[in-house]
Short mmCIF file of the C-alpha atoms (twelve columns), coordinates in Angstrom:
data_MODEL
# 
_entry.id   MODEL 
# 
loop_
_atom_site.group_PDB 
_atom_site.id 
_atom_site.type_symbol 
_atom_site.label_atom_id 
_atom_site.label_alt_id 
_atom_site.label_comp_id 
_atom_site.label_asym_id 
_atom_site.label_seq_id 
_atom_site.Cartn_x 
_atom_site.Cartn_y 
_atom_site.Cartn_z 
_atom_site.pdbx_PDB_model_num 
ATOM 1  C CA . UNK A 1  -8.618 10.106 4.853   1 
ATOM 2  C CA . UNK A 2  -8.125 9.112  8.486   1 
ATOM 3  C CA . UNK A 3  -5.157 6.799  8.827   1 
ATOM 4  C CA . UNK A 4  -3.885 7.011  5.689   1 
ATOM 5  C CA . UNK A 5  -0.033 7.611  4.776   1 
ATOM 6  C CA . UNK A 6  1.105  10.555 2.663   1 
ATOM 7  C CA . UNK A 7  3.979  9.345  -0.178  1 
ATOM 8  C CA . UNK A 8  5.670  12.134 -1.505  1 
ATOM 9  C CA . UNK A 9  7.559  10.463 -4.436  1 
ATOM 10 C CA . UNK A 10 9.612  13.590 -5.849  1 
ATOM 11 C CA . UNK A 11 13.007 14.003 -5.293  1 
ATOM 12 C CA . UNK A 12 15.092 14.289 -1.995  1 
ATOM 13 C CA . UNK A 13 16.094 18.079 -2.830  1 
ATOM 14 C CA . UNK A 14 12.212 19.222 -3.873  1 
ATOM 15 C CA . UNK A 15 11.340 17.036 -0.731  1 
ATOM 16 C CA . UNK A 16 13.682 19.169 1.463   1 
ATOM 17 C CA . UNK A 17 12.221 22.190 -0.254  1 
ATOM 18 C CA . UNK A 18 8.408  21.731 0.589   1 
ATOM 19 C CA . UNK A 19 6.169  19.102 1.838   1 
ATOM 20 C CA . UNK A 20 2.886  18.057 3.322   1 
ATOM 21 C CA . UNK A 21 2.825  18.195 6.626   1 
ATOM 22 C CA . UNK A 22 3.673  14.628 7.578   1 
ATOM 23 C CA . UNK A 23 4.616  13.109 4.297   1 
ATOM 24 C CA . UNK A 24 6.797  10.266 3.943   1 
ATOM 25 C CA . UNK A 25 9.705  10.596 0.857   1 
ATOM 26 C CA . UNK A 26 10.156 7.781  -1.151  1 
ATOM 27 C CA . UNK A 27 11.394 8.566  -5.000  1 
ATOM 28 C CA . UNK A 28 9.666  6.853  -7.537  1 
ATOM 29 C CA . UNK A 29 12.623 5.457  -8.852  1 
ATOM 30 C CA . UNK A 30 13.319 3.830  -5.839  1 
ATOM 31 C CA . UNK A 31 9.683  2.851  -4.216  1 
ATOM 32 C CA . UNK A 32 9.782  -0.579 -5.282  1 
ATOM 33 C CA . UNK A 33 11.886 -1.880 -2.999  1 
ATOM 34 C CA . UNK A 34 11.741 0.810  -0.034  1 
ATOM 35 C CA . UNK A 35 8.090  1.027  0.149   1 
ATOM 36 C CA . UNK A 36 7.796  -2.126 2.965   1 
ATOM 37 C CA . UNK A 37 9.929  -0.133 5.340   1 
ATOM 38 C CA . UNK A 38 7.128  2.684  5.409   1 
ATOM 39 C CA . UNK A 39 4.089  0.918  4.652   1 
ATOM 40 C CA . UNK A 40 1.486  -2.524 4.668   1 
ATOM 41 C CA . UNK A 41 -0.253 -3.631 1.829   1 
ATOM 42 C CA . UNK A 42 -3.285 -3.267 3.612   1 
ATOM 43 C CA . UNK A 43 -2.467 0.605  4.129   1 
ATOM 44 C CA . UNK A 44 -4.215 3.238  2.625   1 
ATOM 45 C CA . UNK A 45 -1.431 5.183  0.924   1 
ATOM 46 C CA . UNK A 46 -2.218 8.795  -0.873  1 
ATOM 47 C CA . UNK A 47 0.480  9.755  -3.436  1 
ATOM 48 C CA . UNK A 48 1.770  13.567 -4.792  1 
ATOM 49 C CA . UNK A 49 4.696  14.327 -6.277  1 
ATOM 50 C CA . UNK A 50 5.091  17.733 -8.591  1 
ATOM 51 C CA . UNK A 51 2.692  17.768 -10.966 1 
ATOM 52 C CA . UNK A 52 0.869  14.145 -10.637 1 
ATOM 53 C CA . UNK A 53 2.730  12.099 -13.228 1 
ATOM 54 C CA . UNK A 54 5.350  10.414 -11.035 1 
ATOM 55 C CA . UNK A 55 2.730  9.826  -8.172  1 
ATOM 56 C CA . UNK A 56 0.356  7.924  -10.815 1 
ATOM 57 C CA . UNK A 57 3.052  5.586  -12.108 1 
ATOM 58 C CA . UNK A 58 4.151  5.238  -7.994  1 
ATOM 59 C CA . UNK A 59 0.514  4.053  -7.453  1 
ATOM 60 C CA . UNK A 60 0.598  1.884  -10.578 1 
ATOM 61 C CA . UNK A 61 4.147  0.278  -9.110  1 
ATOM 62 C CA . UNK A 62 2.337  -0.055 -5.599  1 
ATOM 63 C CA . UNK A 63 -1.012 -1.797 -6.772  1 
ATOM 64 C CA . UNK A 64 0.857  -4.089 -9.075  1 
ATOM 65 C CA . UNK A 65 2.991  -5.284 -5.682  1 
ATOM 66 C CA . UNK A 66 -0.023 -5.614 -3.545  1 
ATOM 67 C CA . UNK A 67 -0.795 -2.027 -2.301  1 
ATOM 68 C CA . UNK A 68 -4.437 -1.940 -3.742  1 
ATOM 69 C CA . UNK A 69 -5.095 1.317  -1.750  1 
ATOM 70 C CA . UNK A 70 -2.594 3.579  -3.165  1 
ATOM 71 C CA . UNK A 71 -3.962 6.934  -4.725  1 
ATOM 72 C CA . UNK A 72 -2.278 9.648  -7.188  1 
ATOM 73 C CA . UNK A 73 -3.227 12.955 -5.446  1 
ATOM 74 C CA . UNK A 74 -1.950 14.658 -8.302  1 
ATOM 75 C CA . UNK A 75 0.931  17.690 -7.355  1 
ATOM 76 C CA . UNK A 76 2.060  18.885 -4.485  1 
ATOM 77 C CA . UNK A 77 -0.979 22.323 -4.843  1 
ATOM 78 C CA . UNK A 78 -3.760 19.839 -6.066  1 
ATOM 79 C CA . UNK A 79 -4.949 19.194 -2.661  1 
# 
């Protein structure tokens, strides 16, 4: 989608070692309280990670703080 902002919520190191062209890293573990420093709540935000897991409970996190347009992608070769 135009204008939206790719979250990659893996890890640093599988970050470093492959991502979407213009993807933002913000672990999981840590997107709760990093997330304002990349993103609105009115953004549309669309979340991978490896295989989908850890982007759906980062979109879970996100709507729950306000971020009602946050998206699991699924993995990193879903889309």
């Amino acid at each position: 989608e135009q204008g939206a902002k790719i979250l990659d919520v893996r890890t640093p190191e599988e970050f470093a070692a492959g991502a979407k062209p213009g993807a933002i890293n913000i672990p999981v573990q840590v997107i709760a309280n990093e997330i304002a420093a990349a993103a609105s709540p009115g953004d549309t935000l669309v979340i991978y990670c490896k295989m989908g897991g850890r982007a759906d409970v980062a979109a879970q996190i996100l709507r729950s703080m306000g971020y009602a347009k946050s998206f699991n992608v699924g993995g990193l070769y879903d889309w």
